[in-house]
N, C-alpha and C positions, 0 to 999 in steps of 0.2 A: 180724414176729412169726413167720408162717411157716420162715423162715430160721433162727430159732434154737429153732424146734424140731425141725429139721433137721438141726440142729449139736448139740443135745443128744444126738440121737437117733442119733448116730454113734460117742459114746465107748461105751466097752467097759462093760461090766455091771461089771468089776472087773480090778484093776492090782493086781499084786503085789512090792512092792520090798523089796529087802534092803539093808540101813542100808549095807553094806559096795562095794555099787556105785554107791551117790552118794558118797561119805566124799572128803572133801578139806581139808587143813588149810591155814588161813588165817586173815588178822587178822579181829578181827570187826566186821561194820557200823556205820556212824555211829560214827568217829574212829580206827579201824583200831587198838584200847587193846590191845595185847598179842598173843597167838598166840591162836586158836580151831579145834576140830574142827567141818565143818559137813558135815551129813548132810540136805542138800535132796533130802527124799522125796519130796514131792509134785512136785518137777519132772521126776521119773519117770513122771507121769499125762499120758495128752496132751490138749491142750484140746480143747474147754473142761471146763476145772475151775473150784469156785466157791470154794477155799478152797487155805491155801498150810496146811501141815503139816511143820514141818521141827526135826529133835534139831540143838540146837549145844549144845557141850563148849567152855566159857571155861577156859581155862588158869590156873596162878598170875598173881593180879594183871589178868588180864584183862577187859574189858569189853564192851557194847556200850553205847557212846555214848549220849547225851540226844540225843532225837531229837522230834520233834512226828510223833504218827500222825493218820493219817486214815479210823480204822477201828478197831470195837473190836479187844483183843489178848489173848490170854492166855499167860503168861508160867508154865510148869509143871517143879515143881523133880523131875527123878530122881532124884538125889544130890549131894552138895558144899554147901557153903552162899554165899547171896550177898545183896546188899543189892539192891532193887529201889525205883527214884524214880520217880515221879508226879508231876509238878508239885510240884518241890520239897519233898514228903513222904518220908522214908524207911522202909522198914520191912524187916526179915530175912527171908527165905526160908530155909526148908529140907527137907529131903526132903517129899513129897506131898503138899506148898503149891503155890498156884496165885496167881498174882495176875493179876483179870481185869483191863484197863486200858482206859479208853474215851477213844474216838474226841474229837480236838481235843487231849487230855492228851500234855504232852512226859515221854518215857519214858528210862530204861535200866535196866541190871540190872550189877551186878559180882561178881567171885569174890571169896568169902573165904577164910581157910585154906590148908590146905593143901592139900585135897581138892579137883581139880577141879569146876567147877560144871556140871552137866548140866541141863538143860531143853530140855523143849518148848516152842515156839513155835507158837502158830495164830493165822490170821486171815482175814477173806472177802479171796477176790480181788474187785476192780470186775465186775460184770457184764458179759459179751463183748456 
């Protein structure tokens, strides 16, 4: 117990990141469906952190895969539009929608349109 108040007690009060120094384009998670921009901010924080916060940009036709999480999620639209599944339910996304998704539920999300799909992605990391 001591130890990890320890380790709390050594991160920074506050991290400041700019989207443009994490920015790397690649396929996206769970099935590798297409090209994606991914902007992992939070791995800019150093541990411990209790939460993952990260913008990925799905390209035309791109996706991220159905996957089963183990943690609630939330899936938050910037721009573009896309279809987002839940256990085999679908429903549309579009700008300043959010879809929360919980823990146990196999998930993904796809681009629609023409318009790239932008979202947030957040979720707890495990306890260190």
């Amino acid at each position: 117990m001591i130890l990890a108040i320890l380790l709390l007690a050594a991160a920074p009060a506050m991290v400041i990141v700019r989207e443009e120094d994490v920015k790397r384009d690649e396929p996206p998670p769970h099935g590798a469906i297409g090209m994606s921009t991914a902007y992992r901010l939070s791995d800019a924080a150093p541990a411990p952190r209790s939460m993952e916060f990260r913008k990925r940009v799905l390209h035309a036709d791109a996706a991220i895969g159905l996957h089963r999480i183990d943690h609630d999620e939330v899936y938050y639209v910037l721009s573009g539009d896309g279809d987002v599944t839940a256990d085999g339910v679908t429903q549309r996304l579009a700008p300043g929608m959010a879809a929360y998704l919980y823990k146990g539920a196999t998930v993904g999300i796809k681009q629609l349109g023409k318009e790239p799909l932008a979202i947030i992605v957040s979720y707890p990391n495990p306890r260190p």
